[in-house]
C-alpha positions as CSV (number, residue, x, y, z in Angstrom):
1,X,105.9,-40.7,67.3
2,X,106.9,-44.6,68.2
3,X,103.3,-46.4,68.2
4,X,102.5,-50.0,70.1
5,X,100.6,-52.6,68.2
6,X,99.1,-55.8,69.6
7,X,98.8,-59.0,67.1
8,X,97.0,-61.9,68.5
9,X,97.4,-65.3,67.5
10,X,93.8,-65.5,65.9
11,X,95.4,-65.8,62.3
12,X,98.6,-67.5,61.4
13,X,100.4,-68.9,58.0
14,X,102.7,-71.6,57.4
15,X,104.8,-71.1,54.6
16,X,106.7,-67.9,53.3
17,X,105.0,-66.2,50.6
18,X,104.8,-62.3,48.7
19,X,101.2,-63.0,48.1
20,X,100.5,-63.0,52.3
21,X,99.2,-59.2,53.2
22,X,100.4,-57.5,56.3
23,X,98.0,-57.7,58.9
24,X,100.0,-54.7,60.5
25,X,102.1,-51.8,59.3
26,X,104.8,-50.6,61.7
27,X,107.2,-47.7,61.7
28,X,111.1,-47.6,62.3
29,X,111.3,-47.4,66.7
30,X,107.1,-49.2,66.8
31,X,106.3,-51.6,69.8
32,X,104.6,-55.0,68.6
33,X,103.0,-57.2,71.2
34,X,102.1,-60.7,69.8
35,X,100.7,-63.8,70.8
36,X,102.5,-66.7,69.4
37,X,101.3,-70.1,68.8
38,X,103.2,-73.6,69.8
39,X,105.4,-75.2,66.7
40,X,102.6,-78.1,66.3
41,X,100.2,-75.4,66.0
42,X,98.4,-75.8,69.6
43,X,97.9,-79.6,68.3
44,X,99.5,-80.7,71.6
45,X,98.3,-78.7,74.7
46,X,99.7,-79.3,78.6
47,X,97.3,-81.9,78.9
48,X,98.4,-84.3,75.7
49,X,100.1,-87.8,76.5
50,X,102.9,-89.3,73.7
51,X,99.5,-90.6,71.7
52,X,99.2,-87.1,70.1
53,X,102.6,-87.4,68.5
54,X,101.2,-90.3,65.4
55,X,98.4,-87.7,64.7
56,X,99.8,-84.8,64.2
57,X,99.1,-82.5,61.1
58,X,102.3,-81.6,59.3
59,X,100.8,-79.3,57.4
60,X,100.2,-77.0,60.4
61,X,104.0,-77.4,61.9
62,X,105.9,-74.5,62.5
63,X,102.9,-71.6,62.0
64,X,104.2,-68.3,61.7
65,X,102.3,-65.1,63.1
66,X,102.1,-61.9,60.9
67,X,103.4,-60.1,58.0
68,X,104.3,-57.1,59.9
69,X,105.1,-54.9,57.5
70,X,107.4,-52.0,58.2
71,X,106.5,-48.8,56.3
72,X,109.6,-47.4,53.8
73,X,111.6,-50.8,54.2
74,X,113.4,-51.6,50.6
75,X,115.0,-54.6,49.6
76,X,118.8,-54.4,50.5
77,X,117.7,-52.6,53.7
78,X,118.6,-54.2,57.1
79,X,116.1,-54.5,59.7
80,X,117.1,-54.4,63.2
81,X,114.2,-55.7,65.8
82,X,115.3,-55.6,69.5
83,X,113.6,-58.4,71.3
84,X,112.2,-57.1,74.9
85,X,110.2,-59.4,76.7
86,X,109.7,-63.0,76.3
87,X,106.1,-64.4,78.7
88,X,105.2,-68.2,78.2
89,X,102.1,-69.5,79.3
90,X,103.2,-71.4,82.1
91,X,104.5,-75.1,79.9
92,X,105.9,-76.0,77.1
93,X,107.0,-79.7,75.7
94,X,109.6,-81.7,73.9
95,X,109.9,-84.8,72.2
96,X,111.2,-88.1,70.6
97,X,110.0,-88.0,67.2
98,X,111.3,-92.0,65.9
99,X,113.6,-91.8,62.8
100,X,114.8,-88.5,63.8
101,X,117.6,-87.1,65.9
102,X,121.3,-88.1,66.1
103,X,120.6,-91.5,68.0
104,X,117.6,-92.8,66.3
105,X,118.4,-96.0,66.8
106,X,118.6,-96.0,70.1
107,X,115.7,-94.0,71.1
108,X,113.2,-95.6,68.8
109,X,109.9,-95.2,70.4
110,X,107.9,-91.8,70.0
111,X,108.0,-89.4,73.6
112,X,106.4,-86.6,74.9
113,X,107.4,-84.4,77.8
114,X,105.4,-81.1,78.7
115,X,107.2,-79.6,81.3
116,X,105.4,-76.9,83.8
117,X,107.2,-73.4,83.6
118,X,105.1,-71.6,85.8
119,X,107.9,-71.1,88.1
120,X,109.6,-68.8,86.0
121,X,113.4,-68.8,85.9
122,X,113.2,-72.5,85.7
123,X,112.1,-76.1,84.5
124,X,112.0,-79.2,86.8
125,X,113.2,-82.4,85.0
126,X,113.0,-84.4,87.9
127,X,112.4,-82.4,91.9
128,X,116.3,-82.3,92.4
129,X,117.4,-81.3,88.9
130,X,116.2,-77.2,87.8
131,X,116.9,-76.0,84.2
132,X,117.3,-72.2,84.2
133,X,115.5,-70.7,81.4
134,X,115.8,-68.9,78.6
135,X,112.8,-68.5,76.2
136,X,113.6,-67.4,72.4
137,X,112.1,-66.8,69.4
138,X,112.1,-70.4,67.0
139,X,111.3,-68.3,63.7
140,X,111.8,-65.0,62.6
141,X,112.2,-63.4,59.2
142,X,111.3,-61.4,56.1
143,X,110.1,-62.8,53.4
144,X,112.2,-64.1,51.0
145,X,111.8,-62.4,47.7
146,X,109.6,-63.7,45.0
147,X,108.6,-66.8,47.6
148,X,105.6,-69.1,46.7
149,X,104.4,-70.9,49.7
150,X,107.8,-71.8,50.3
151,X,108.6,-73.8,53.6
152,X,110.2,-72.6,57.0
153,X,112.9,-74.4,56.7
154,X,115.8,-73.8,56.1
155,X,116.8,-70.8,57.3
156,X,118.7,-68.1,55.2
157,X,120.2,-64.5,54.7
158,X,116.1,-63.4,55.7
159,X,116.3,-65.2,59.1
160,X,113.2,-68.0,59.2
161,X,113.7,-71.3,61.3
162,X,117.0,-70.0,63.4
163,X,116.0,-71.5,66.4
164,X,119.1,-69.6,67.9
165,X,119.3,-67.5,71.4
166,X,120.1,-64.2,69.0
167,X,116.0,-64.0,68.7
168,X,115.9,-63.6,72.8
169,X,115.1,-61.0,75.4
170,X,117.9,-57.9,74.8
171,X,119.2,-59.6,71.8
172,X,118.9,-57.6,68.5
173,X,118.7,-59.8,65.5
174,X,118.5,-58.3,62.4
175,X,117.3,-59.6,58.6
176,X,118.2,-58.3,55.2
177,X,114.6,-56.8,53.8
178,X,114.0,-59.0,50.6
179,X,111.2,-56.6,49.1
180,X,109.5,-53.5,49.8
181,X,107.5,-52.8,52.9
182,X,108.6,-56.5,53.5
183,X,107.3,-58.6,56.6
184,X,108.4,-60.6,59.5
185,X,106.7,-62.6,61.0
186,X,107.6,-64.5,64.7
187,X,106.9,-68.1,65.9
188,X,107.5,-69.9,68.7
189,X,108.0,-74.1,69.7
190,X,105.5,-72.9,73.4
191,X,102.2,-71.6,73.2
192,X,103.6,-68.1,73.6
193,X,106.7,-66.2,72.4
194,X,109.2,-68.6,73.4
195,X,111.0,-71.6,71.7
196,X,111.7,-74.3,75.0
197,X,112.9,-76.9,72.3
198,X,113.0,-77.4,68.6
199,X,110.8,-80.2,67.0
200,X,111.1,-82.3,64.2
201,X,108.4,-84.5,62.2
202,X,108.4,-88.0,62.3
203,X,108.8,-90.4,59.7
204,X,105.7,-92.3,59.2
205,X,102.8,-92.8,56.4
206,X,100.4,-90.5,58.1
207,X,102.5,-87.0,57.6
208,X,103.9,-88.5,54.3
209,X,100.3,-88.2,53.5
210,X,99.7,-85.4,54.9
211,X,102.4,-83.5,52.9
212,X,104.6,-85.2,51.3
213,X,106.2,-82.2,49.5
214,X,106.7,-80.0,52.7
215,X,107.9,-83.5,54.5
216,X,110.5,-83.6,51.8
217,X,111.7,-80.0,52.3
218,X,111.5,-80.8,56.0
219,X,113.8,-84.0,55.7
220,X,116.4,-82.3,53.4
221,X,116.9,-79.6,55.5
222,X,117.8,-82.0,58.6
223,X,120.0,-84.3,57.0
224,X,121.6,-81.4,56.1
225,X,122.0,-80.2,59.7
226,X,122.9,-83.1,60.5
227,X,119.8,-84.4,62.5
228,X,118.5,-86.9,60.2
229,X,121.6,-89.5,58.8
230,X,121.8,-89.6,55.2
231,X,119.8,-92.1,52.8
232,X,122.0,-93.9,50.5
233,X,120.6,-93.0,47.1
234,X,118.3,-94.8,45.3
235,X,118.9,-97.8,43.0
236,X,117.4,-99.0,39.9
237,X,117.9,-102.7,38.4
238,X,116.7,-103.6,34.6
239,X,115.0,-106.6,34.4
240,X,115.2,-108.7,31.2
């Protein structure tokens, strides 16, 4: 018989890893209710202004709720979860993150908008312009086998950081299982399950500091997707 689970948001991880136990088991046809964090880790809440953005923690981006593990999956096995209700808590937020994006030099001054979606089906940029919505999972995906704190990004065969419309409501993503009774676990860029907008880190001492191996996995990854131009490669001169 088909079970329901609920997973609250209480603990969370933030990179993939074999070595993270389940903190549920679920059978083929279960019901999971969870309660997602935000992508900066509820570092920036409805009432933050653009000053939060120079502090954040990168270590904490992109937290991801779970393992779930589902009972009898093998690796080679596909796993097909249908996605059937997506609830936000009533905002969300997006940003300008300087050095980032496909006009950086344009927009070169960190920004912060947290738009209220309490109204439901829509967001209000401005009183005369509505943006329908469409909450969807940012993250979702099995671990990859053999991973070692391994970052989010980039995506892969096992899902991860898709932020695509495939993880929304009646939408039935699937992941290839990387290891036995493997784990996905969901995320979300709100402060429930739903992604309003994808969010990048910032170039700047402070997360370099923070982390500057993740940061490095972070920046490859987006100049690979094109959202971070390319660095010319480094240069060495001989003196003497």
């Amino acid at each position: 018989m088909a079970r329901a689970h609920h997973l609250p948001d209480e603990q969370v991880h933030f990179t993939w890893d074999t070595g993270n136990e389940p903190r549920v088991v679920v059978g083929s046809g279960d019901t999971v209710v969870v309660w997602t964090r935000d992508v900066s880790d509820n570092q920036i809440g409805p009432e933050s202004d653009v000053s939060v953005i120079t502090g954040l923690d990168w270590e904490r981006v992109s937290p991801l709720l779970g393992p779930i593990g589902v009972d009898g999956a093998e690796p080679g096995d596909t796993l097909a979860i249908e996605v059937l209700d997506i609830r936000t808590q009533g905002w969300g937020w997006t940003a300008i993150l300087p050095g980032l994006g496909l006009l950086p030099e344009d927009f070169p001054d960190a920004y912060l908008r947290v738009f209220d979606l309490s109204h439901g089906e829509v967001a209000y940029l401005r009183d005369d312009i509505a943006i329908p919505l469409e909450p969807f999972l940012g993250t979702m995906g099995v671990c990859p086998a053999g991973a070692t704190a391994e970052p989010v990004m980039p995506p892969g065969i096992f899902g991860g950081n898709m932020d695509a419309r495939t993880t929304s409501v009646a939408r039935t993503p699937t992941c290839s299982a990387a290891s036995p009774s493997t784990s996905r676990s969901p995320r979300s860029s709100t402060p429930a399950s739903t992604s309003s907008a994808p969010c990048y880190p910032r170039r700047s001492s402070s997360a370099a500091e923070a982390g500057p191996d993740r940061r490095r996995a972070w920046e490859e990854t987006l100049t690979m997707s094109g959202f971070l131009p390319e660095r010319p490669p480094a240069t060495a001169r001989a003196e003497g």
